[in-house]
C-alpha positions as CSV (number, residue, x, y, z in Angstrom):
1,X,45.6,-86.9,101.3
2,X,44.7,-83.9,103.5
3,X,46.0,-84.1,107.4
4,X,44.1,-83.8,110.4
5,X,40.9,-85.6,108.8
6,X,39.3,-85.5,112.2
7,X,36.8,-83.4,111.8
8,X,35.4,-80.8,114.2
9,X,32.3,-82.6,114.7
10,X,34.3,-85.9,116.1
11,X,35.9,-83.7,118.6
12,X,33.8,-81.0,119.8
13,X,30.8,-83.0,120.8
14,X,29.0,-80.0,121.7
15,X,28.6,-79.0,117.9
16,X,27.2,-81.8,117.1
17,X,22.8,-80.6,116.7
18,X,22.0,-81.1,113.3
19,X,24.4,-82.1,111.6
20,X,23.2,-84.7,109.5
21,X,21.1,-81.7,107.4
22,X,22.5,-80.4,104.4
23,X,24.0,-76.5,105.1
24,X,23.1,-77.5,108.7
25,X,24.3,-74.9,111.5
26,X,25.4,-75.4,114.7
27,X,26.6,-72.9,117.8
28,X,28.5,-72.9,121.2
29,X,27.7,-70.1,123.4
30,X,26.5,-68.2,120.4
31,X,30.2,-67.7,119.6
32,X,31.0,-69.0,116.5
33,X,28.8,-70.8,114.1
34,X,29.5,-73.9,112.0
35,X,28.1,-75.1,108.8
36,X,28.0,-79.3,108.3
37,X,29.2,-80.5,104.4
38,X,26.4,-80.9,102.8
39,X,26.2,-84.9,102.8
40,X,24.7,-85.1,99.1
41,X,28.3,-83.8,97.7
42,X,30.9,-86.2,97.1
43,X,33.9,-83.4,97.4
44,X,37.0,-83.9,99.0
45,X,35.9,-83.3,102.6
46,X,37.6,-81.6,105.4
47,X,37.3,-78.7,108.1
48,X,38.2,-75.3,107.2
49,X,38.2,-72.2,109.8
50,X,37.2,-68.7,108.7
51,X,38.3,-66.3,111.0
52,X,36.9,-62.6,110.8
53,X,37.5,-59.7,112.7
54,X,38.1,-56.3,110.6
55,X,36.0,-52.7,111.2
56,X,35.4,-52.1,107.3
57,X,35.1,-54.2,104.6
58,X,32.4,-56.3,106.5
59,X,34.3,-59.6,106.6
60,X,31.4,-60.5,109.8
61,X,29.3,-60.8,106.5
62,X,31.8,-62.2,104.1
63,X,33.2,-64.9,105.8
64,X,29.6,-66.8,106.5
65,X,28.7,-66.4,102.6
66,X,32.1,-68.1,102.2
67,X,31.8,-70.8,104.6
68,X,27.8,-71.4,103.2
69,X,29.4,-71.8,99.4
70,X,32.0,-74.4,100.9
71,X,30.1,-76.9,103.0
72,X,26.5,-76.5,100.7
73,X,28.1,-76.9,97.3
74,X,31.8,-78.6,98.2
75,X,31.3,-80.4,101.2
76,X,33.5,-78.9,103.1
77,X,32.8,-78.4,107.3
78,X,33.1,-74.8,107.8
79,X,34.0,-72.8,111.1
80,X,33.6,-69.2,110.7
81,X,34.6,-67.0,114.1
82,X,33.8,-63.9,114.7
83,X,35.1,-60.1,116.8
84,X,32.8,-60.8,119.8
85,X,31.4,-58.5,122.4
86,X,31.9,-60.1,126.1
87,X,29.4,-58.0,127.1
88,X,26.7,-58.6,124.9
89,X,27.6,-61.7,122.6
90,X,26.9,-59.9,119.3
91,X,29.3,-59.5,116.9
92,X,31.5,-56.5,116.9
93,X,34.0,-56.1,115.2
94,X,35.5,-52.6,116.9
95,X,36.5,-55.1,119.5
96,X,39.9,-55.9,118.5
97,X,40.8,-58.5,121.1
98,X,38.1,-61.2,120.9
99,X,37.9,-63.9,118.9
100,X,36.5,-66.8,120.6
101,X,37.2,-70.5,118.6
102,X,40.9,-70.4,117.6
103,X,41.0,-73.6,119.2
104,X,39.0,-75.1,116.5
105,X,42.2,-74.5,114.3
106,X,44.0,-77.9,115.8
107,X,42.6,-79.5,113.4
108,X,41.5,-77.2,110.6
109,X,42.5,-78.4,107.1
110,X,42.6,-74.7,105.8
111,X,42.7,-71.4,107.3
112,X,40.8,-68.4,105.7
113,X,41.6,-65.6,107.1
114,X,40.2,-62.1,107.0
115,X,41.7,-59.8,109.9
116,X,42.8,-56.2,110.7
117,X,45.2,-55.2,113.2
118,X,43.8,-57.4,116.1
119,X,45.5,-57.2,119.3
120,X,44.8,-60.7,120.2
121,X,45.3,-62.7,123.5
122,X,48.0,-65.4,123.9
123,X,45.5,-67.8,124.2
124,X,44.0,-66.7,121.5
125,X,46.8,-66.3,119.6
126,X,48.5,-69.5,120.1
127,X,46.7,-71.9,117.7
128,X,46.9,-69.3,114.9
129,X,50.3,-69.3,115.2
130,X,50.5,-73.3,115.6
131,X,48.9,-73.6,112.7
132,X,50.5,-70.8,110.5
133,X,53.7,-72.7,111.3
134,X,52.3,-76.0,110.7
135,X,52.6,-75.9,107.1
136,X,48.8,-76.3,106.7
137,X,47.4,-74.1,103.5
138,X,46.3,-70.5,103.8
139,X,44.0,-67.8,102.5
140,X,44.7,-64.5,103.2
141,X,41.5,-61.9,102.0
142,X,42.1,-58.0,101.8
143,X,43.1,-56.4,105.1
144,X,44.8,-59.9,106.8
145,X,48.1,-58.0,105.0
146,X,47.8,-56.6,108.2
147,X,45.9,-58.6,110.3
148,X,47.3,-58.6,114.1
149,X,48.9,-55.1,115.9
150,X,49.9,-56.9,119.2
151,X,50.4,-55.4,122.3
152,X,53.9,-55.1,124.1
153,X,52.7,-58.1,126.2
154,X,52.2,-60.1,123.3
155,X,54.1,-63.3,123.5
156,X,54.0,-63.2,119.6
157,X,55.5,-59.7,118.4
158,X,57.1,-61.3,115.6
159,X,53.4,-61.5,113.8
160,X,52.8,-57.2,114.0
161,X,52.6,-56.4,110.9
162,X,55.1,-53.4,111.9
163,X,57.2,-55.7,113.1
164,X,60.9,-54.3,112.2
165,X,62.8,-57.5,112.8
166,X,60.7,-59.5,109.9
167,X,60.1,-57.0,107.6
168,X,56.6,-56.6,108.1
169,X,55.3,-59.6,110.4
170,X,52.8,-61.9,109.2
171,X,51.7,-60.1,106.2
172,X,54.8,-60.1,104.6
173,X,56.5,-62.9,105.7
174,X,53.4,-65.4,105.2
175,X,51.3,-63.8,102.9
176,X,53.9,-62.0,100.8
177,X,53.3,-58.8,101.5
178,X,52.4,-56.0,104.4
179,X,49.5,-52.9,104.4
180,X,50.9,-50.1,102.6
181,X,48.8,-47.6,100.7
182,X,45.2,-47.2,99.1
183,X,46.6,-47.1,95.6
184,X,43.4,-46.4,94.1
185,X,41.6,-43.5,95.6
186,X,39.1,-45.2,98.6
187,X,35.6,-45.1,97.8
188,X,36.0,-43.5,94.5
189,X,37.8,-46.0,92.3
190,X,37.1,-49.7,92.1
191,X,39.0,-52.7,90.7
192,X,38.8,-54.7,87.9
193,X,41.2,-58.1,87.8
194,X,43.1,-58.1,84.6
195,X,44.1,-61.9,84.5
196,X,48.3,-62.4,84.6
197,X,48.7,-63.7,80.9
198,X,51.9,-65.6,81.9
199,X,50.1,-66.9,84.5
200,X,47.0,-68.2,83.1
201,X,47.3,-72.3,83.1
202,X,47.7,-71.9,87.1
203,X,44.7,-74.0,88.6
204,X,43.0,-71.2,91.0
205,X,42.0,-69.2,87.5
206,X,40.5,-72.3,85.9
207,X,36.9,-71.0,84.5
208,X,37.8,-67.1,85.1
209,X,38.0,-64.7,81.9
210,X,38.4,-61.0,81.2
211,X,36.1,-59.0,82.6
212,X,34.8,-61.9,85.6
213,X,36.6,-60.1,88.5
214,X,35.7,-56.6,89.5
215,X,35.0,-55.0,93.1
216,X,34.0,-51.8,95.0
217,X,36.7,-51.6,97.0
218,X,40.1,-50.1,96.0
219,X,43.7,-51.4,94.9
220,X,45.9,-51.7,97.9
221,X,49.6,-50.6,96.8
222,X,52.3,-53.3,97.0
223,X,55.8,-53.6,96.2
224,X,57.0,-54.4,93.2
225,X,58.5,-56.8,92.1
226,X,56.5,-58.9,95.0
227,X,59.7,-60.8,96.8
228,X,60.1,-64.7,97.1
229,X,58.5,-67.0,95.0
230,X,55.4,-65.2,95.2
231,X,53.6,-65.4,91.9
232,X,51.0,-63.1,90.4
233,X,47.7,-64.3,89.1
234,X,45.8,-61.0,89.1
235,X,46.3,-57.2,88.6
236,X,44.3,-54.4,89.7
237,X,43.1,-52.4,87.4
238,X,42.2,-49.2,88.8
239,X,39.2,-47.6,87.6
240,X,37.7,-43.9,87.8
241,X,35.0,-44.7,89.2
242,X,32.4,-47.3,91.4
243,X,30.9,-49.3,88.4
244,X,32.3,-52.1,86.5
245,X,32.3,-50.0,83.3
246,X,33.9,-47.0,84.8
247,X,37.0,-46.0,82.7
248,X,40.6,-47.0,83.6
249,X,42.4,-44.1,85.3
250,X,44.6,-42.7,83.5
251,X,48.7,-42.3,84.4
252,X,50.7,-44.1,86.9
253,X,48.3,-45.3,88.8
254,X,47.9,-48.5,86.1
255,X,51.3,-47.9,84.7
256,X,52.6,-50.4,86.3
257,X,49.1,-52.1,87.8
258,X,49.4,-53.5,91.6
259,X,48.9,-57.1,91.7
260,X,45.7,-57.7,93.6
261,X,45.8,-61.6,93.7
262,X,49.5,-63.6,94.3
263,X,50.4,-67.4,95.3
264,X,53.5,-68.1,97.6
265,X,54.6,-70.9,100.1
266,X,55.8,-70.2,103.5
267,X,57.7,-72.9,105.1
268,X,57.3,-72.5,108.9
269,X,58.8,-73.8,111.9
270,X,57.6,-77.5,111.8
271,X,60.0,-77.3,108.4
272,X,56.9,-78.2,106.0
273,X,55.9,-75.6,103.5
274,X,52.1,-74.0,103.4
275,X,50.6,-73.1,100.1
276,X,49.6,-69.8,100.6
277,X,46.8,-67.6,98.5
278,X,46.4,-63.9,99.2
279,X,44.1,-61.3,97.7
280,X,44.0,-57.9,98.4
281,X,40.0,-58.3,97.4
282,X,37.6,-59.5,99.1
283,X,35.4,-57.2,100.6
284,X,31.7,-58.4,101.1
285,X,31.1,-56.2,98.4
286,X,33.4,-57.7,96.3
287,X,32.0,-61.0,96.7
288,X,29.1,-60.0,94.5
289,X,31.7,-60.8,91.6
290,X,31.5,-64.6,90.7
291,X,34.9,-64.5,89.5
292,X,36.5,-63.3,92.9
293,X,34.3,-66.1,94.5
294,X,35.6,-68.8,91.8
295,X,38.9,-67.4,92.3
296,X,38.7,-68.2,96.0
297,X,37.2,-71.4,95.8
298,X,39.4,-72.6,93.0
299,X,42.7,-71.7,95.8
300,X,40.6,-73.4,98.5
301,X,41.4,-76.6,96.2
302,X,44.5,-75.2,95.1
303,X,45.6,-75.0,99.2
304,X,44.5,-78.4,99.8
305,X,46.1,-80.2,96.9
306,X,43.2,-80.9,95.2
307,X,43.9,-78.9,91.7
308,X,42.9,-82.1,90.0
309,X,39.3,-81.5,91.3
310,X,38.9,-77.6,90.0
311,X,36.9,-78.0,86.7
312,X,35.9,-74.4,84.8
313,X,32.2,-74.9,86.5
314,X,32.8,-75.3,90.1
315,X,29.7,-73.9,91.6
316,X,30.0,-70.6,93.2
317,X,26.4,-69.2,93.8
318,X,25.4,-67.8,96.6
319,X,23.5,-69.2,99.0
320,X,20.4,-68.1,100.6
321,X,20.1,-64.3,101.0
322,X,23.2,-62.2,100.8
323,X,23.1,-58.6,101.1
324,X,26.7,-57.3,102.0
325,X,26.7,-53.9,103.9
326,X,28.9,-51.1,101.9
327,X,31.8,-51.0,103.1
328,X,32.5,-48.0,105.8
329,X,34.2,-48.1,109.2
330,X,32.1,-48.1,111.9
331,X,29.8,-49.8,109.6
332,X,28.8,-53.0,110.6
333,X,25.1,-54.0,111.8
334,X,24.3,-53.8,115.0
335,X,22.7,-56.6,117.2
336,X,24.0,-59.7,114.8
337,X,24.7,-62.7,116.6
338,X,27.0,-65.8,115.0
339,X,23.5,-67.4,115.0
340,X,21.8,-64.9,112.5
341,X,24.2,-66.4,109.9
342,X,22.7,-70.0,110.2
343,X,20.9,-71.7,107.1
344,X,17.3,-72.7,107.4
345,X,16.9,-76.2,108.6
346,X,16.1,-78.1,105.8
């Protein structure tokens, strides 16, 4: 039974516009954006918050695609925040200290998370870290193995990801591991998943095969073997160049291959123990692949308990239009407000 059923609809009243629509979209302030479940799915319901904020790998364009596949074809309520410019309201996400909506986490069901080295505000900070130590589930996506760098005035140093005293902060201690090094050569070798044999039955790669996971972006280096109970469900293959057919690099580059997909648990301060998904993936490039999307859905369900409802054809298509921006810092499109990222009223 998932906690916190309340959804954010009950308790933010101001969210509330169209909500009765399929895909339906609300906003406050232009801040955030929310998508309603899609009322014609009988999935298992709940709120999960999507929070973005990274200057390269576009997850301002990731994280709404997400958020669209969850509430149109699962049901889900989605929250997806976003870096925002005080000054303007559009999304920016070289502004590394504003992201309005954490409060929507009290009673989020499942984070998804998709940072880099934000130097949040307390305030802002607070109900990430209430919830990280909840023992709610978590999703970690590509550069959240380093998601905060917080100033010296931080109440919350212990969640830098240089953070001496726990090895790493949040990346390592929640998610398993911290950033550190492009293993594959950036923007000239891409990844191809090559499925852990000896992890195979696990739920989250239900309907994946050889061959379904592949993206643009490169293999982050890890540590190996990765500490804990963490568990790998995916390598990175890394290959000479951007195509899915490029050949395998040759030497120690895949000899041993970097895991680019584990599962963990992190028990936190409240005593209860999270389930915790992280892949070094997940680009909005990478999202083109429908066996990284399958993959995250499928821990989405894994995270909440819900294995028993993963079947090999989950739906995973996109929704609407989705043209992800090429990853490149400094990148992102100018002028996009949370709003842009609503679905047609239908």
């Amino acid at each position: 039974m998932l906690k916190h059923t309340k959804t954010i609809r009950q308790l933010l009243c101001t969210w509330a516009a169209c909500l009765c629509l399929p895909g339906a979209v609300s906003f406050s302030d232009d801040q955030w954006v929310t998508y309603a479940a899609n009322p014609e799915i009988n999935g298992p319901g709940g709120n999960i918050v999507l929070i973005s904020g990274d200057e390269e790998y576009r997850s301002e364009e990731a994280l709404p695609q997400l958020a669209k596949i969850l509430s149109t074809h699962h049901g889900f309520d989605c929250t997806v925040l976003f870096a925002i410019d005080p000054a303007t309201g559009e999304i920016n996400p070289n502004i590394n200290n504003n992201i309005p909506g954490t409060e929507a986490l009290a009673t989020a069901d499942l984070l998804i998370l998709f940072t880099r080295m934000r130097d949040l505000p307390d305030e802002q900070m607070a109900p990430i870290v209430e919830y990280v130590e909840s023992g709610r589930p978590i999703i970690g996506l590509r550069t959240s193995t380093h998601a905060f760098m917080l100033s010296g005035s931080s109440s919350y140093p212990h969640y830098d990801w240089q953070h001496g005293d726990t090895d790493g902060g949040f990346g390592r201690v929640v998610l398993g591991e911290k950033w550190i090094s492009h293993h594959g050569n950036h923007g000239s070798q891409s990844t191809f998943g090559i499925i852990n044999e000896a992890m195979a039955d696990h739920p989250t790669l239900t309907g994946i095969h050889h061959g379904d996971i592949w993206g643009p972006t490169d293999v982050y280096g890890v540590r190996l073997p990765l500490p804990g109970d963490s568990e790998t469900l995916v390598f990175g293959q890394v290959l000479e160049g951007m195509e899915i057919d490029s050949p395998p690099a040759d030497g120690p580059q895949n000899n041993p291959m970097m895991p680019v997909a584990w599962v963990k648990s992190h028990t936190g301060e409240s005593g209860n123990a999270s389930r915790v998904f992280t892949t070094t993936m997940g680009a909005s490039q990478d999202l083109e692949s429908a066996g990284l999307r399958r993959l995250i859905i499928n821990a989405v369900y894994w995270g909440l308990e819900r294995e028993g409802d993963i079947t090999p054809d989950l739906c995973v298509d996109i929704v609407g239009e989705y043209a992800p921006t090429r990853f490149a810092f400094d990148g992102y499109t100018r002028g996009v407000r949370p709003e842009d990222h609503a679905l047609p009223a239908q």
